[in-house]
C-alpha positions in Angstrom: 102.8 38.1 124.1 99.3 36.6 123.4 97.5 39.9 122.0 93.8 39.7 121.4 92.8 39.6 117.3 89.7 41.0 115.7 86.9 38.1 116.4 88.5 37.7 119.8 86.4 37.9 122.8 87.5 40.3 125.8 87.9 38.4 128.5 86.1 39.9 131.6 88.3 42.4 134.1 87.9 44.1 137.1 90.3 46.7 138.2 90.4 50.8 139.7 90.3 53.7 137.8 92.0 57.2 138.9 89.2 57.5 141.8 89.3 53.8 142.9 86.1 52.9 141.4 85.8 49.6 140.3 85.2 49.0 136.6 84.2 46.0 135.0 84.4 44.6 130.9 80.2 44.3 132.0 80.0 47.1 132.8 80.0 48.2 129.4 78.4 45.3 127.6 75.6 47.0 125.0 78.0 49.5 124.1 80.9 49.8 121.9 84.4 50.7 124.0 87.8 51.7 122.9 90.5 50.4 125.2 93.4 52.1 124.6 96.8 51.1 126.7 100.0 53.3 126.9 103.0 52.7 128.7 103.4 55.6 131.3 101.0 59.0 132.5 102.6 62.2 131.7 105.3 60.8 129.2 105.0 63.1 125.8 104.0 60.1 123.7 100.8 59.5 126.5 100.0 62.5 126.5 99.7 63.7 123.2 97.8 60.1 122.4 95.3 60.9 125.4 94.8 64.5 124.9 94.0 63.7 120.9 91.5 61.0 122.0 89.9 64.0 124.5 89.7 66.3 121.7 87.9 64.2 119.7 85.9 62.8 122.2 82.6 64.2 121.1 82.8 62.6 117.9 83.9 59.7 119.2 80.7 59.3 121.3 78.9 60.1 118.8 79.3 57.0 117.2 78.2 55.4 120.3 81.9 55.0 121.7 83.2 55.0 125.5 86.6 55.2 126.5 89.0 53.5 128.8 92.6 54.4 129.0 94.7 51.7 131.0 98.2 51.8 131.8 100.0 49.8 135.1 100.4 53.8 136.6 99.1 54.0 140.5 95.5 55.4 141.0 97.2 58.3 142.3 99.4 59.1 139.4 96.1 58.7 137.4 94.4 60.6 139.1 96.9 63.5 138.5 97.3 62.8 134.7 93.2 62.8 134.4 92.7 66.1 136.5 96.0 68.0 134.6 94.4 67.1 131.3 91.0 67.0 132.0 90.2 63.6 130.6 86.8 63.3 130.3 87.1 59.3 130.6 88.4 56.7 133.3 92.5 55.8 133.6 92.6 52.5 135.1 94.8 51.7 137.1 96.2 48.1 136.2 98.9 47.9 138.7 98.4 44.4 139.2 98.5 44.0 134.7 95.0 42.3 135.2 93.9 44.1 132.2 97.4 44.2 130.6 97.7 40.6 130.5 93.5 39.9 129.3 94.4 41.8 126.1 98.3 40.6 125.7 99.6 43.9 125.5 102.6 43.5 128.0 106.1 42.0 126.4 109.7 43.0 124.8 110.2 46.1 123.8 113.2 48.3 122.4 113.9 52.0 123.0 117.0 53.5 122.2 119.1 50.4 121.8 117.9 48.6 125.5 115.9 45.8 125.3 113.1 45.9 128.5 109.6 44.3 129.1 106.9 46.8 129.0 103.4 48.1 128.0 103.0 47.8 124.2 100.8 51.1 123.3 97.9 49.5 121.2 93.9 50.1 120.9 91.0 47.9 120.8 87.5 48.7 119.7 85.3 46.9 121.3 81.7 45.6 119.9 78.6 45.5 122.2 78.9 42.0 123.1 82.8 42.2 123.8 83.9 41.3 121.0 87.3 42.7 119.8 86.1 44.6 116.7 89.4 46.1 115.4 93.0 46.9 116.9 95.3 49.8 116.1 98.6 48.3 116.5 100.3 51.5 115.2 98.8 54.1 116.9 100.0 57.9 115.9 99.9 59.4 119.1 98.7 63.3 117.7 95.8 62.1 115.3 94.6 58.8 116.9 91.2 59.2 117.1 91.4 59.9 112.6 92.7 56.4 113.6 89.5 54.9 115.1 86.9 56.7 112.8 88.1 56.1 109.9 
C-alpha cells in the first residue's frame, strides 16, 4: 500500500458519485477538499464517521472546505446511504478503486483475527492546487471533523 504523504500531489480521478455524475480531482482545483474513504455504506463505524462530518459540515465549509466521501459501494448503495442520512456532500462510487488506488488506501487489513484486503478508513485534506495538505490516519469515527479543524 503506496498511501499519499503530506507534500504529495493527488493524482487526477474521474469516477460517479451516488447520482452517476462524474466528478473530477479538477473539478475542485482552487478549493481546499477533504477526501475521506471508509470501507462500507451503512456499517456503524461509516456511519457514525459520515454523519459527524454532516454535522459539522457548516464549519467545515466555513473554512473554505468541500467534501468527498469515497468508498468501492455501488452508486445505488450510495445513493441510499446519502438520501437515509442526508449527506449534504457526494459518495463516490469507486467500484472500479480508481480513486482507492490514486491515494493508496486499499491493502491488508485485520478484524477480529482474519486477515482480508480492504478499504483502509483514512482522510486527506487537500490544498487548492492538489496538494495533499494533511492525512488523518486514525480517524475517530464520532468526532472526526474536531479531527480536521483542529
Amino acid at each position: 500500500m503506496n498511501t499519499l504523504k503530506v507534500g504529495d500531489k493527488v493524482p487526477e480521478f474521474s469516477v460517479n458519485d451516488q447520482d452517476g455524475n462524474t466528478i473530477k480531482l479538477s473539478d475542485y482545483l482552487g478549493k481546499k477538499l477533504i477526501v475521506f474513504f471508509y470501507p462500507a455504506a451503512n456499517t456503524p463505524g461509516c456511519t457514525a464517521e459520515a454523519c459527524n462530518l454532516r454535522d459539522n459540515y457548516r464549519a467545515l465549509q466555513s473554512q473554505g472546505y468541500e467534501l468527498l466521501g469515497v468508498s468501492a459501494d455501488s452508486e445505488r448503495k450510495q445513493s441510499n446511504f446519502k438520501k437515509k442520512y442526508n449527506f449534504p456532500f457526494p459518495l463516490l462510487a469507486d467500484v472500479d478503486h480508481a480513486v482507492i488506488q490514486a491515494f493508496g488506501v486499499w491493502g491488508r487489513k485485520k478484524f477480529m483475527g482474519r486477515e482480508y484486503d480492504g478499504i483502509h478508513r483514512k482522510t486527506f485534506m487537500v490544498d487548492e492546487n492538489g496538494t495533499v495538505a494533511k492525512v488523518v490516519d486514525k480517524v475517530k469515527t464520532k468526532d472526526h471533523a474536531a479531527q480536521l479543524l483542529d
